[in-house]
C-alpha positions as CSV (number, residue, x, y, z in Angstrom):
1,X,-20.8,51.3,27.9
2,X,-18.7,47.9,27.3
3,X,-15.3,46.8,28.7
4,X,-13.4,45.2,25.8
5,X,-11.7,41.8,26.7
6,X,-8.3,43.5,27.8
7,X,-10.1,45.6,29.9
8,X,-11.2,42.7,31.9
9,X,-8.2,40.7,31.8
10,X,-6.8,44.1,33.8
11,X,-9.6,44.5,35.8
12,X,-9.1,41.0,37.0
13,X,-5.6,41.1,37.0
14,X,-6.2,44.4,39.1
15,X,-8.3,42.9,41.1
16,X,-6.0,39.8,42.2
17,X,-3.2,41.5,43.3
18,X,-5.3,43.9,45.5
19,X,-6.7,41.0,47.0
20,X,-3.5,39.6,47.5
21,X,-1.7,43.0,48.8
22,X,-4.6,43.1,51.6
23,X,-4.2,40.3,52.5
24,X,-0.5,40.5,53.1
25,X,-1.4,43.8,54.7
26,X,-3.9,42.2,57.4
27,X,-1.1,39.9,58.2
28,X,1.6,42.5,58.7
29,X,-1.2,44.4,61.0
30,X,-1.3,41.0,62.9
31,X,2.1,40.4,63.3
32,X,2.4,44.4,64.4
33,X,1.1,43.6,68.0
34,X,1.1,46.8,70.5
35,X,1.1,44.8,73.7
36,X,3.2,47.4,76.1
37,X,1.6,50.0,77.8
38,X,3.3,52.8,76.4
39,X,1.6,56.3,75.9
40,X,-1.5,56.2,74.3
41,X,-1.6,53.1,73.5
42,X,-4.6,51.8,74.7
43,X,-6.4,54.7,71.2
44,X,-3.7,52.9,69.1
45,X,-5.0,49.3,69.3
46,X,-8.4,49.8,68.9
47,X,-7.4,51.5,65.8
48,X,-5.4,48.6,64.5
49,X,-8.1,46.4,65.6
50,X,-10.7,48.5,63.6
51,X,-8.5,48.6,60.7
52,X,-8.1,44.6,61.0
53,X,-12.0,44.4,61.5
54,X,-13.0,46.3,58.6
55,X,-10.3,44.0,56.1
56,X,-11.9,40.6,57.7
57,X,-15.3,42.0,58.2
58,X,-15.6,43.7,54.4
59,X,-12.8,44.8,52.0
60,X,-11.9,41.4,52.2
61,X,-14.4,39.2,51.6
62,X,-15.9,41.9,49.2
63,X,-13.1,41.8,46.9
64,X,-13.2,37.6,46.8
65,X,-17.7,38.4,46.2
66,X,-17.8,41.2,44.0
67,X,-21.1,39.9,42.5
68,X,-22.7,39.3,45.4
69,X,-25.7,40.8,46.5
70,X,-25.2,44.7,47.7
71,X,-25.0,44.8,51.4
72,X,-27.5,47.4,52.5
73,X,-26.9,48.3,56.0
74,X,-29.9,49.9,57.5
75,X,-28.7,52.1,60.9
76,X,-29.1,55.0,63.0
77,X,-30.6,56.8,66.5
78,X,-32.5,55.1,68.9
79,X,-36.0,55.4,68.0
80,X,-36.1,56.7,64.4
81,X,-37.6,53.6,63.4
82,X,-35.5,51.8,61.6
83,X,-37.3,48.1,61.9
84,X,-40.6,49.2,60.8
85,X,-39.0,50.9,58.0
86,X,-37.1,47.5,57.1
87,X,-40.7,45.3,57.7
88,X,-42.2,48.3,55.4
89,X,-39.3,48.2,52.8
90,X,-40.2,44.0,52.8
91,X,-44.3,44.6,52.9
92,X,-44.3,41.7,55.9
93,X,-42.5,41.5,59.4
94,X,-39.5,40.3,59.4
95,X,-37.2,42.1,62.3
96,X,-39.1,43.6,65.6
97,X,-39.9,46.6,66.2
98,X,-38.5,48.1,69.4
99,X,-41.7,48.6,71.5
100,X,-42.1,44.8,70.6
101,X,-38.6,43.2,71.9
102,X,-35.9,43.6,74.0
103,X,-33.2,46.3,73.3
104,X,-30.5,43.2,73.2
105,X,-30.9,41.4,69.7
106,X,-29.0,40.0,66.9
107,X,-28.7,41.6,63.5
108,X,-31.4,40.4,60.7
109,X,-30.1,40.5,57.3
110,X,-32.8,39.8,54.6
111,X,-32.3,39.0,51.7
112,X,-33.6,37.2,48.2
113,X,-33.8,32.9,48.3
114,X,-31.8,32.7,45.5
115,X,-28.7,35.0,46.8
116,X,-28.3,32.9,50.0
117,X,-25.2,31.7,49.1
118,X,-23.5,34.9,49.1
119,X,-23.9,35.3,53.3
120,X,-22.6,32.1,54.4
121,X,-20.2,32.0,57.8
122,X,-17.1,32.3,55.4
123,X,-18.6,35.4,53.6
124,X,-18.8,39.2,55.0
125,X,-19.1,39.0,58.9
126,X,-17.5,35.7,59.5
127,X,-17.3,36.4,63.2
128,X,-21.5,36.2,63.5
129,X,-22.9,33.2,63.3
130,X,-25.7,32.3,61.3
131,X,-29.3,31.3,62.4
132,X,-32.4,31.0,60.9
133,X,-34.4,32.6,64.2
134,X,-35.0,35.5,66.0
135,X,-32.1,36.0,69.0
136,X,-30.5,38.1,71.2
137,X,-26.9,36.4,70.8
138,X,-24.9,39.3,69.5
139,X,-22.8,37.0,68.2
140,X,-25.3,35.8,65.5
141,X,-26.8,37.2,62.6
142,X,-30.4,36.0,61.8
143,X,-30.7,35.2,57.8
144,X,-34.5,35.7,56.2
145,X,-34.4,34.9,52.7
146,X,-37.8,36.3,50.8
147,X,-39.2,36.7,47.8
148,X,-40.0,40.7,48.7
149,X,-36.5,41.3,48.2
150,X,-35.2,41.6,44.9
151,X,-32.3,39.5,43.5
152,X,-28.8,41.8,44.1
153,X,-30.0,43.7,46.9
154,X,-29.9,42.9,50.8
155,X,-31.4,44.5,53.6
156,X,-29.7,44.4,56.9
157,X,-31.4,46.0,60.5
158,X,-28.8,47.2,62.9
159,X,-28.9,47.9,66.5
160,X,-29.2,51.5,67.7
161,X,-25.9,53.3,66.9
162,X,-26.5,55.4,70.4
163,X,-27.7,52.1,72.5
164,X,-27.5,52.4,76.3
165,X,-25.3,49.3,75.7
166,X,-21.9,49.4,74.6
167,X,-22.1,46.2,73.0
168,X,-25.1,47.6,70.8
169,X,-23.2,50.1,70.2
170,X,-19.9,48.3,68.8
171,X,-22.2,45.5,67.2
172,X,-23.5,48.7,65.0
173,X,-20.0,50.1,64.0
174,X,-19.1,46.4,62.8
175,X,-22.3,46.2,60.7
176,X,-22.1,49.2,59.0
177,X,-18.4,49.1,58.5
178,X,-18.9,46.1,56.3
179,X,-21.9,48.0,54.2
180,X,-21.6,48.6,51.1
181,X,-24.6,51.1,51.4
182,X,-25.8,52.9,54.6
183,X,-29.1,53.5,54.6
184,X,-28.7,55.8,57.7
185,X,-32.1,56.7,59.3
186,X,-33.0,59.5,62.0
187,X,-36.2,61.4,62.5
188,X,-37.3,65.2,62.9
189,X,-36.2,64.8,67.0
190,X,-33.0,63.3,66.2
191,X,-31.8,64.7,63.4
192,X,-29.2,67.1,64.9
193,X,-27.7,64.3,67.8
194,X,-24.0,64.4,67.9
195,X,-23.6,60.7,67.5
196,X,-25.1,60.0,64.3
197,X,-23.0,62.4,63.0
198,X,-19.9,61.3,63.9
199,X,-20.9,57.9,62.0
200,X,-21.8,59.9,59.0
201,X,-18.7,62.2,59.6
202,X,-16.8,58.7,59.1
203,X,-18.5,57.2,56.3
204,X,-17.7,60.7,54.4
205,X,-14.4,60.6,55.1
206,X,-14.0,57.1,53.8
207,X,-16.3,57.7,50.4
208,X,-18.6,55.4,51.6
209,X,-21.9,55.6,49.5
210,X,-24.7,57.5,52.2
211,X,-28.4,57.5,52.0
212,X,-30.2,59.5,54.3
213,X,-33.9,58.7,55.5
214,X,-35.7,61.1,57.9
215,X,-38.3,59.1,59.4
216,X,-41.1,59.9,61.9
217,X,-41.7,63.3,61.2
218,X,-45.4,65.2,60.6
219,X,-46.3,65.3,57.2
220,X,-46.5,69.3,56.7
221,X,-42.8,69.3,58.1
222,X,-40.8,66.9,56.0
223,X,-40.2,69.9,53.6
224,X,-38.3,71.9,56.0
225,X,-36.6,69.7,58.4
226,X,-35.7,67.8,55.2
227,X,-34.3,71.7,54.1
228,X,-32.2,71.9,56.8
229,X,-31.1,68.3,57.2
230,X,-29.6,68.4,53.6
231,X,-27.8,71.6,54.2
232,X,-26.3,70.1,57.3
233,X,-25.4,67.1,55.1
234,X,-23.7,69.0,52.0
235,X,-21.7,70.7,55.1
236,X,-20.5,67.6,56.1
237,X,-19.2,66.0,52.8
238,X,-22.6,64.5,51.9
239,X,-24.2,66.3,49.5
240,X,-24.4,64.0,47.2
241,X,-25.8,61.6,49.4
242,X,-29.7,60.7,48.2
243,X,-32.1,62.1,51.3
244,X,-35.6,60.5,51.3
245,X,-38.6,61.6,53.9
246,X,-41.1,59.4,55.4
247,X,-43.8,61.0,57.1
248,X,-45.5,59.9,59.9
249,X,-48.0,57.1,59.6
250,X,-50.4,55.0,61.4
251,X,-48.3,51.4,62.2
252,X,-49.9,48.1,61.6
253,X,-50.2,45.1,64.0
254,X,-47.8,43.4,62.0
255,X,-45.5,46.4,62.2
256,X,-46.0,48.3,58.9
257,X,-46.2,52.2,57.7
258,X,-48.7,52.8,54.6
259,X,-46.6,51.3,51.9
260,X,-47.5,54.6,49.9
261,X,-44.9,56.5,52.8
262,X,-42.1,54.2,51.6
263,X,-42.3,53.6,47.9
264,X,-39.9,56.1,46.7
265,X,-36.7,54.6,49.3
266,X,-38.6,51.3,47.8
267,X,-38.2,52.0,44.1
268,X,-35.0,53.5,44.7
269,X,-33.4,50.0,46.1
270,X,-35.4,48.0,43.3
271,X,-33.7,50.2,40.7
272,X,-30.3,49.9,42.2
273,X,-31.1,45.8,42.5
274,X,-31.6,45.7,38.9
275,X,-28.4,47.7,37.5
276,X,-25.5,45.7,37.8
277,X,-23.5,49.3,36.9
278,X,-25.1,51.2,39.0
279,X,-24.4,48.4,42.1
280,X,-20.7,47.8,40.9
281,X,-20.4,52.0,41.4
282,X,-21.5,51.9,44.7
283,X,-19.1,48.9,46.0
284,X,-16.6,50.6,43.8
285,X,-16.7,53.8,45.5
286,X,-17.2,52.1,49.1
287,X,-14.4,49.5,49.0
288,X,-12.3,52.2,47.7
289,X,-12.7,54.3,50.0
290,X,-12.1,51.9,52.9
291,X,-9.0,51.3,51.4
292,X,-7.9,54.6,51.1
293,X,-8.3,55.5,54.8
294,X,-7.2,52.3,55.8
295,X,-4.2,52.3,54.0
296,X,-3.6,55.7,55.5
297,X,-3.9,54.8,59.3
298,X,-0.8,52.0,58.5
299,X,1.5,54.3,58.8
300,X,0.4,55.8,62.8
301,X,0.5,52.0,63.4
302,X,3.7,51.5,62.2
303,X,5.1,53.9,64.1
304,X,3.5,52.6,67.1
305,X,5.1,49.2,65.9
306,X,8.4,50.5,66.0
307,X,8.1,52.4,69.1
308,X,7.6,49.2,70.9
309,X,10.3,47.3,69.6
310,X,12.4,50.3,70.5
311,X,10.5,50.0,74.5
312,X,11.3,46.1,74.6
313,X,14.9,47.2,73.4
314,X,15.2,49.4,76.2
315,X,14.1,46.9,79.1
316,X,16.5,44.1,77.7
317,X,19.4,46.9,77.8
318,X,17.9,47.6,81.6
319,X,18.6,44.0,82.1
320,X,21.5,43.8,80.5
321,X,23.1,47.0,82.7
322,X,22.0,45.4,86.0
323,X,22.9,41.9,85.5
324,X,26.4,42.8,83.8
325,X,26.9,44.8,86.9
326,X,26.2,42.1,89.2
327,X,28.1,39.6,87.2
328,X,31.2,41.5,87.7
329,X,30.4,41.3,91.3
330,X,30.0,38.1,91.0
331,X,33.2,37.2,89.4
332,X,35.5,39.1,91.2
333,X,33.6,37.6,94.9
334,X,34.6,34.0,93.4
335,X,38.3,34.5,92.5
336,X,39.3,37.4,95.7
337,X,39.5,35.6,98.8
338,X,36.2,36.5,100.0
339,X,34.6,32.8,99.8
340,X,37.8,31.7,102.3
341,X,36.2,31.9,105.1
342,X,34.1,30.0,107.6
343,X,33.7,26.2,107.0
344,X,35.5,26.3,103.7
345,X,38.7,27.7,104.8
346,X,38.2,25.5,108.1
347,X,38.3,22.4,105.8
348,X,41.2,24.0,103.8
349,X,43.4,24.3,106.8
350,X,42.4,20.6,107.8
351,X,43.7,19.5,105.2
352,X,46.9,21.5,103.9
353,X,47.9,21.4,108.2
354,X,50.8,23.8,109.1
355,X,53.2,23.0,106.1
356,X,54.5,19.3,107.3
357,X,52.8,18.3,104.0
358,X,54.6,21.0,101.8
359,X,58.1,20.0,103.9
360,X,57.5,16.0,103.4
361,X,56.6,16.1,100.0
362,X,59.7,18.4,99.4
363,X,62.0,16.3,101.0
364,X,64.0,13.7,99.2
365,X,61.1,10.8,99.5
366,X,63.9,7.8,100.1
367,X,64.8,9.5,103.9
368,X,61.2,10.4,104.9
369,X,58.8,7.4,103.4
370,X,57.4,7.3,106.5
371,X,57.3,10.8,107.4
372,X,55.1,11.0,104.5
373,X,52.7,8.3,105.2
374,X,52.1,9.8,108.3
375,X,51.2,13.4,106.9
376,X,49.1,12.0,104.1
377,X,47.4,9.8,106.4
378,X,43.3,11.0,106.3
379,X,43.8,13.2,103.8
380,X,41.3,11.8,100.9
381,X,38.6,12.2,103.3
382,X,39.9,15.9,104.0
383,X,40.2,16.5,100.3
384,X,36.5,14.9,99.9
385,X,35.0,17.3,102.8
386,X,37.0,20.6,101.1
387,X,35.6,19.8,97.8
388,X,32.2,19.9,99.5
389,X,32.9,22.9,101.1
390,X,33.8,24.6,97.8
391,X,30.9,24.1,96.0
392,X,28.7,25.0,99.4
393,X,30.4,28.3,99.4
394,X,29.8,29.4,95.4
395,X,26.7,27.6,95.5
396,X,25.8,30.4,98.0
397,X,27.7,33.0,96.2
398,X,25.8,32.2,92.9
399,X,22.3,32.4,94.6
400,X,22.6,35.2,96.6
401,X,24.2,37.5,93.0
402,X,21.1,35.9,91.3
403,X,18.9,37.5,94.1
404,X,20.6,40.5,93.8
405,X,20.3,40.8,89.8
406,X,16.6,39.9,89.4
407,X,15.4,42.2,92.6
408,X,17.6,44.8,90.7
409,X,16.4,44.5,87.0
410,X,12.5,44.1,88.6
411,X,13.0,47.4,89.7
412,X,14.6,48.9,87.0
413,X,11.5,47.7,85.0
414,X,9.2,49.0,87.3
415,X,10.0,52.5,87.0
416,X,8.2,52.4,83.4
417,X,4.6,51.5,83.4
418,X,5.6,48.6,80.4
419,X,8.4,47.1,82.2
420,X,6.5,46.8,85.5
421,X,2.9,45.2,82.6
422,X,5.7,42.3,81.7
423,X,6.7,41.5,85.4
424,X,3.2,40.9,86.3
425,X,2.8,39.1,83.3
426,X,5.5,36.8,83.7
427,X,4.9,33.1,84.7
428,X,7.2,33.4,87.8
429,X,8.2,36.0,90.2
430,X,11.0,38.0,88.3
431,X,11.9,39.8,91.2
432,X,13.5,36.7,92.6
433,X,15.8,34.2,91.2
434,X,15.2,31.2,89.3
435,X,13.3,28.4,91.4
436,X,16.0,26.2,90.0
437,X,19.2,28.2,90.4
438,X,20.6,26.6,93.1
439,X,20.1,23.3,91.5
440,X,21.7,24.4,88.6
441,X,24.9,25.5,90.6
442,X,25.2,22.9,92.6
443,X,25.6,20.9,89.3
444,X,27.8,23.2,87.6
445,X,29.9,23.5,90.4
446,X,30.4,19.7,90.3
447,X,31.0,19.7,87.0
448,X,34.2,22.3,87.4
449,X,35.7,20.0,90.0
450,X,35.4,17.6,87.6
451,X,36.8,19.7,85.3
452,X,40.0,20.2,87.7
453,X,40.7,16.3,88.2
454,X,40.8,15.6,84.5
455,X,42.8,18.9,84.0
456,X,45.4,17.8,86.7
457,X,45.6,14.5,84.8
458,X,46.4,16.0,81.5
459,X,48.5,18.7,82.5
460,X,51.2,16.9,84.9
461,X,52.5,14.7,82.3
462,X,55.0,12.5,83.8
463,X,54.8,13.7,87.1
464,X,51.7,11.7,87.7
465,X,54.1,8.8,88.5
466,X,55.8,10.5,91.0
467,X,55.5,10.1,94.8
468,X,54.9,13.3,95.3
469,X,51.6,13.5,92.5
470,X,51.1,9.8,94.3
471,X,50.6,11.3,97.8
472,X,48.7,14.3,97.1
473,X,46.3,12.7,94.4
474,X,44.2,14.0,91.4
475,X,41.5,14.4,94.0
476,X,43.7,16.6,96.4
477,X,45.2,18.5,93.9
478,X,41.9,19.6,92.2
479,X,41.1,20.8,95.4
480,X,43.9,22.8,95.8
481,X,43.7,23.9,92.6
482,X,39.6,25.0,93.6
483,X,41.1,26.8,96.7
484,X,44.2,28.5,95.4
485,X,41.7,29.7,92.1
486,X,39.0,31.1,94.6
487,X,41.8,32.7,97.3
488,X,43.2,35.2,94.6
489,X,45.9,37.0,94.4
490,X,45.0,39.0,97.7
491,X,43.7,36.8,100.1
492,X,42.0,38.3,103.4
493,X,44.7,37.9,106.0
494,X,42.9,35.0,107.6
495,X,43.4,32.9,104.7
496,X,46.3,33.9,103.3
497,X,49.4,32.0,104.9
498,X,47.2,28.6,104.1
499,X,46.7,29.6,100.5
500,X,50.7,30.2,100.4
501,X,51.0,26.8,101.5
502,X,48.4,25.4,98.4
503,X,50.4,27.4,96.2
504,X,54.0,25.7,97.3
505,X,51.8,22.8,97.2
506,X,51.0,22.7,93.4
507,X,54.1,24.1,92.7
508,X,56.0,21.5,94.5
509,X,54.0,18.3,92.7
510,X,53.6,19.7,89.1
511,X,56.3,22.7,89.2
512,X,55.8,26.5,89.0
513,X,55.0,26.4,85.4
514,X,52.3,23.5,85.7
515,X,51.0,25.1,88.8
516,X,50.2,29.1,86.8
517,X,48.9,26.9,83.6
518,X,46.6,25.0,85.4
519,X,45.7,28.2,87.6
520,X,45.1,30.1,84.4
521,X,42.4,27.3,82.8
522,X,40.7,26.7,86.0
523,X,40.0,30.4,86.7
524,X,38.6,30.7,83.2
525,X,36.4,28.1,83.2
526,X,34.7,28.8,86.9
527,X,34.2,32.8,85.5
528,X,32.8,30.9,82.0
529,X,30.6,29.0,83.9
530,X,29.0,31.0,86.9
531,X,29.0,33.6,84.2
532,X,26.6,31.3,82.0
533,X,25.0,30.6,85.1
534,X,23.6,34.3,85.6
535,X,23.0,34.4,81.7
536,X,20.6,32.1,82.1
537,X,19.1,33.9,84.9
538,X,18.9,36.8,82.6
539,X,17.0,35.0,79.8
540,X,14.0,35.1,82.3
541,X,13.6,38.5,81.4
542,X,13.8,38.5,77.5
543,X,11.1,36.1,77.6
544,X,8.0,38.1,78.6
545,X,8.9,40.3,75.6
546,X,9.9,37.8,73.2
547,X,6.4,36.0,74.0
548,X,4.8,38.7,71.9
549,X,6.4,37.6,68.6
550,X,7.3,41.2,67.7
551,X,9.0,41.1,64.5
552,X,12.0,43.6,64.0
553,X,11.1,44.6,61.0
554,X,7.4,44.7,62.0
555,X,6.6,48.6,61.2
556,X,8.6,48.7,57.8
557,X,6.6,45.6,56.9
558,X,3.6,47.5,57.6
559,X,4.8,50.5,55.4
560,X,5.6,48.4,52.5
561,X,2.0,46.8,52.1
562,X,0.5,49.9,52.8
563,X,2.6,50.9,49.7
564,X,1.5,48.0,47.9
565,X,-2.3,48.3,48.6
566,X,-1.7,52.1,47.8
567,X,0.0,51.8,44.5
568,X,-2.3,49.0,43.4
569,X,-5.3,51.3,44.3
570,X,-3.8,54.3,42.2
571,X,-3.1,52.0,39.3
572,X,-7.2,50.7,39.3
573,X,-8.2,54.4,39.8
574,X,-6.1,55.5,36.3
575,X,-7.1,52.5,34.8
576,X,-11.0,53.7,34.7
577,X,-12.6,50.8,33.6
578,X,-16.7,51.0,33.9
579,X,-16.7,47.7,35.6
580,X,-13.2,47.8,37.1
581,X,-12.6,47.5,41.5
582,X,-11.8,50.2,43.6
């Protein structure tokens, strides 16, 4: 039966687009990383990696070769025979057989001369490297091109699906997930082992095309272990599956059965190698059936996507509760009184005295010139030692609230198993503040001072020309500023007939109304900035999540190309073309 032109403009057009919508969908599963440790999420990733696998590994690379060669992955138990069934299937040795080799080897893939192009590093397996020799790198993939294989057909000898070693074991998933036929081979003993089964329990599941081979067994009881090997195959969903029996034979030096006990599996592959039809079926029905399941474990992994970003959502609010706590701490420890104490509100009553600076500045200057001289005399260097005091004391404060917030969010992280992953993850102790904290306060700090001088200089207007502003200075008024912001409007009792004299003092150089205004900005900008200070502090924390480049929208991504693939697939399947994909 033909395909008319149109029918191959769609099955190409068909054909693109699915191509296209898996590879959209192997870059959503990418961007869909599971890295917290929530609930089983350890069976979750090596699902999405399998799923990721089996797209790079074959649907992939199938779809972009659709006439290459069909893959024919030869697997099963430990000891059915499989390489001297391959050397047989060839008529010379090509692969070892296990009494002749290590159990650690690569793959061997054989195939015709003239269909070498189709297995190159950027064709199915990418991740194996090529080599023209006998190895056991499992990261390799030994090519044999021969004449004994026909053109369209390639043999492939895989490591023992129930190897003592895992990575045998793994290395035999990968190859027969990128078949396109399994030639699956056990023998009389084996026949009935649980973990052959569970391979063919998969490769029914995904419609992937089966033939069975019971190997090693006495001639006068292939009949009826073959009997009750196919009813335990149309049980499992492979009925239709082709079963052949080799019987046992005497094995040559070079590895070899009677080619007599082999010519019906041999025939079988020679006529499938010369029927494009027949070939294009079986990739048909495999591809489309790895897409099928595939497309059908998105969803449990987009879930799982979401679930995460809903975890990470939950630490940052964890962070966000304890450092808005302690920042409220903070900002009410910097404005109440509590810093005036100790050497700060030592150096503050150095220099504001007893009040004979408040009484000479208020007096009428022409009587008391040298009254005031005398009580302004050493008090830049005063002002200069309280300015240092000031940003000592919230320096301190600053730290000691970062100390408090980081040991507090560490432990709120800790009491989930994720939160407590990202900690030990992180570049630097979370548990303790920034390295560079006190750094950063001490040059914040220095900043708002700043800030105060130039405010004091914009806001007094024309009293900067007065002998009053004169005496005091920018520099002692900032101060004052600082310490009348920091007392509060309840100062401890210690502090609080010194801050009444700053008060009188600002009030008395730039007036009462000055004197709130200029309270009012300076307050604001100290909570703005040790505020930004502890924000910072905070970011520490959304970076061991943000450093897994977790999309928002990561699951619903995943949903909509599983769609895609999905609807693409359903359109090929009503579309029915002889030669047409999936």
């Amino acid at each position: 039966m033909s395909t008319s032109p149109r029918d191959s403009e769609q099955d190409a057009l068909t054909g693109s687009r699915m191509l296209t919508g898996l590879v959209r969908l192997r870059g959503a599963l990418q961007a869909a990383a599971l890295p917290l440790d929530l609930p089983g999420v350890a069976g979750l990733r090596e699902h999405r990696q399998q799923v990721i696998d089996q797209l790079e590994d074959y649907v992939i690379p199938r779809l972009m070769s659709l006439d290459a060669p069909l893959l024919t992955v030869v697997g099963g138990s430990t000891g059915a025979g499989k390489s001297t069934l391959v050397n047989t299937l060839v008529g010379h040795r090509v692969t070892a057989p296990g009494v002749l080799r290590p159990t650690t080897r690569s793959p061997v893939l054989v195939h015709h001369p003239e269909d070498a192009q189709w297995f190159g590093q950027d064709r199915l397996l990418p991740d194996l490297r090529r080599v023209q020799h006998p190895t056991n790198d499992h990261d390799c993939i030994q090519l044999v091109a021969t004449d004994a294989v026909p053109k369209g057909i390639a043999i492939l000898d895989a490591p023992d699906v129930d190897s003592v070693e895992e990575r045998n074991r793994i290395l035999a998933g990968q190859l027969l997930a990128a078949a396109d036929l399994w030639l699956f081979v056990t023998s009389a003993a084996r026949y009935s082992d649980q973990v052959p089964w569970e391979y063919l329990k998969l490769a029914a599941e995904r419609s992937t095309s089966v033939a069975l081979v019971l190997d090693r067994t006495p001639a006068d009881a292939v009949e009826t272990v073959s009997g009750h090997l196919a009813r335990m195959m149309a049980s499992r969903g492979l009925k239709d599956s082709p079963l052949f029996g080799v019987a046992e034979g005497e094995v040559s030096e070079d590895g070899l059965l009677p080619i007599g006990h082999v010519a019906e599996i041999r025939s079988w592959l020679e006529a499938l190698a010369a029927d494009q039809i027949a070939r294009n079926a079986i990739v048909q029905q495999t591809v489309g059936g790895s897409i099928k399941i595939l497309t059908r474990r998105i969803y449990q992994l987009a879930d799982a996507a979401d679930d995460q970003l809903v975890a990470i959502g939950d630490l940052s609010t964890l962070v966000h509760r304890q450092y808005d706590i302690v920042g409220k701490h903070l900002t009410t420890a910097a404005t109440d009184g509590t810093l005036l104490r100790g050497d700060l509100l030592t150096r503050w009553q150095e220099f504001v005295g007893s009040g004979e600076l408040i009484r000479s500045l208020e007096a009428k200057v022409g009587f008391v010139r040298e009254r005031l001289v005398n009580a302004i005399k050493g008090k830049p260097q005063q002002a200069e030692r309280v300015a240092v005091a000031i940003e000592t004391a919230l320096e301190t404060l600053v730290v000691e609230h970062g100390e408090t917030a980081a040991a507090r969010a560490a432990v709120a992280w800790r009491a989930t198993t994720y939160g407590g992953q990202l900690i030990d993850a992180a570049s630097e102790d979370l548990s303790r503040a920034s390295r560079d904290l006190r750094r950063r306060t001490v040059a914040e700090i220095q900043v708002w001072q700043g800030e105060l001088q130039e405010l004091v200089r914009s806001e007094s207007g024309d009293v900067r020309a007065s002998a009053r502003f004169l005496a005091v200075g920018v520099r002692g008024l900032a101060v004052t500023l600082a310490v009348v912001v920091l007392g509060g409007d309840e100062p401890p009792a210690a502090a609080a007939e010194s801050l009444r004299l700053g008060t009188r003092l600002l009030e008395t150089v730039v007036g009462p109304g000055k004197a709130g205004l200029l309270k009012h900005k300076a307050r604001a900008s100290l909570e703005q900035r040790i505020g930004a200070l502890l924000a910072s502090e905070r970011t520490r924390y959304v970076a061991p999540a943000d450093q897994w480049q977790l999309s928002p929208d990561a699951g619903e991504q995943l949903r909509a190309a599983a769609r895609r693939v999905d609807d693409l697939r359903y359109a090929a399947t009503m579309h029915k073309s002889p030669g047409g994909h999936l």
